[in-house]
N, C-alpha and C positions, 0 to 999 in steps of 0.2 A: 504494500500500500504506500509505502513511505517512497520507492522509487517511480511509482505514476504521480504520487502530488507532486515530486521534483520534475519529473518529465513537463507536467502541464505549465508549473511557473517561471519553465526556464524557454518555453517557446518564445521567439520571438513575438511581439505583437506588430501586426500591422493596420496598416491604415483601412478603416471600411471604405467601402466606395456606399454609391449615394441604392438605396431599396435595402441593401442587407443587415439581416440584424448584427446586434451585438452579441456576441456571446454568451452562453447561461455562464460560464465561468466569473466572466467580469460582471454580470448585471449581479450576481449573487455576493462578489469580492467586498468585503467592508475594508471603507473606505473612513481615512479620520474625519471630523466634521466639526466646524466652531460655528456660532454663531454671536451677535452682536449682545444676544443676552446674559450671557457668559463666558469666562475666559477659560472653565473646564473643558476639555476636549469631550468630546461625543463620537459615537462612530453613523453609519448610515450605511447599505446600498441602495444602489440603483433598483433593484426587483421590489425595493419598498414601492415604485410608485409604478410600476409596470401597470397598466389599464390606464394610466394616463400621459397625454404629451410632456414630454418633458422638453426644459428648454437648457442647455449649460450654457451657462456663462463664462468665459475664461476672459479672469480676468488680474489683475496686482496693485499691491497700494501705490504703487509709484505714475498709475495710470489714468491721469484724472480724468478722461475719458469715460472708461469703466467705473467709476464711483460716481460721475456725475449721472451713469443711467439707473441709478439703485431705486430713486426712486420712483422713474415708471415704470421699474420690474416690481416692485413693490406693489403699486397701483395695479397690474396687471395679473399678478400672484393671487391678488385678496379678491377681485373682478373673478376673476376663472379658477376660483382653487380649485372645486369640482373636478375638472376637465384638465389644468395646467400642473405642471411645478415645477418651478424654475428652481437650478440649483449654480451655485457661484462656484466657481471651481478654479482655484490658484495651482498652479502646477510648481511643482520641485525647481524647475528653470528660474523663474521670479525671484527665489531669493529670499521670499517674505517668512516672517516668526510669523506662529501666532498670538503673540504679542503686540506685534504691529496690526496685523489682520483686526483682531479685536478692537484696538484703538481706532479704527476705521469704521468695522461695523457697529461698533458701538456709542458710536459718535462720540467717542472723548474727544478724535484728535478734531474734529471739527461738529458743534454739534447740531446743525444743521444738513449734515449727512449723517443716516442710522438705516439700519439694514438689520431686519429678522429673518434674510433668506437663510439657508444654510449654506455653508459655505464647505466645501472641499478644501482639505490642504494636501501641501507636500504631495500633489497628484503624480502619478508616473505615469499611469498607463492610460487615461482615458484620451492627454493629450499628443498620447503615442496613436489610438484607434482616429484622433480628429485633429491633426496637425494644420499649423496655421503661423501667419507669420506676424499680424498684427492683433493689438486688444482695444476693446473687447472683441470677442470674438464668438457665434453663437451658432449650438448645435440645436439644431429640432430632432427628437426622437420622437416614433409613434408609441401610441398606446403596447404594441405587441414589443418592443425593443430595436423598432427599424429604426436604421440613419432614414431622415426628410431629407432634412436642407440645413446650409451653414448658411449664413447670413450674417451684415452689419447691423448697425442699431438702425439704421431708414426702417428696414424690412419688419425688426420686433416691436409692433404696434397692436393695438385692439382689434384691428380694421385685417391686418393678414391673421392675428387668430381668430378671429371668425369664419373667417373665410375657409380657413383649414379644418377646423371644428364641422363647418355645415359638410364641407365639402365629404368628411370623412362618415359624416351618421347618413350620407345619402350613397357612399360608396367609397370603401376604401384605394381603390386604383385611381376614382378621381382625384382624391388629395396628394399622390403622384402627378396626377397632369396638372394640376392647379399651383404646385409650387414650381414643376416647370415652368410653363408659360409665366408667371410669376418671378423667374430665373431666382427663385430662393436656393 
């Protein structure tokens, strides 16, 4: 038993392309998890929210870009929890404690920005499965654990989740042609 779990965690991982799922391995992986209401670490996976869209966020404190979008992920989170959950996800590469992370989401270090999403840290692998060269930077997963679409912040609005939402309870192969033509 001990040489197939080493087997599995020493595969390489690679990038999904855009219909495939993610792996049960990874959707099951706990993964660390802080959020702005505490500076205890928490853990989380992804199979927690499976039956729903998920959205990652990748994103680091040094990016004011990506903090300045917190709070219409926020707005957007509390709008569609049902149906959405958007998760923040700092990768190993950034650099970031979560020390600092905290003082971010927690709005010490400004307190006009605060964030209850959950945050990912010290990620390895999911920005191994969704690479990318700028932040933030954003994955759509479906309800079943498909790659949708990546996307910038124009695209993460009310108006493309609905769209994807109808498109999906009237047919799931539509919300493939929908975020096509949509170039999500």
């Amino acid at each position: 038993m001990l040489c197939l779990n080493f087997e599995a965690n020493s595969q390489e991982i690679k990038p999904l392309k855009l219909g495939q799922k993610i792996p049960m391995a990874i959707l099951q992986q706990t993964m660390p998890q802080l959020t702005g209401n505490s500076l205890k670490p928490d853990s989380l996976t992804l199979a927690t929210y499976k039956g729903k869209f998920i959205i990652l966020d990748f994103w680091a404190t040094w990016c004011s870009s990506c903090i300045y979008q917190f709070a219409k992920l926020e707005n957007l989170q509390q709008r569609y929890q049902d149906q959405i959950k958007i998760l923040l996800i700092n990768a190993v590469y950034t650099k970031d404690t979560p020390q600092r992370m905290y003082g971010i989401l927690s709005g010490e270090k400004a307190p006009f920005i605060k964030s209850s999403l959950p945050s990912v840290y010290n990620d390895t692998v999911l920005s191994k499965l969704f690479p990318h060269a700028y932040l933030p930077h954003y994955v759509w997963l479906g309800p079943k654990g498909e790659f949708l679409a990546l996307t910038n912040t124009d695209m993460l609005n009310e108006q493309t989740i609905k769209s994807v939402l109808e498109a999906y309870k009237q047919d799931e192969t539509a919300t493939a042609k929908l975020l096509k033509q949509n170039k999500l």
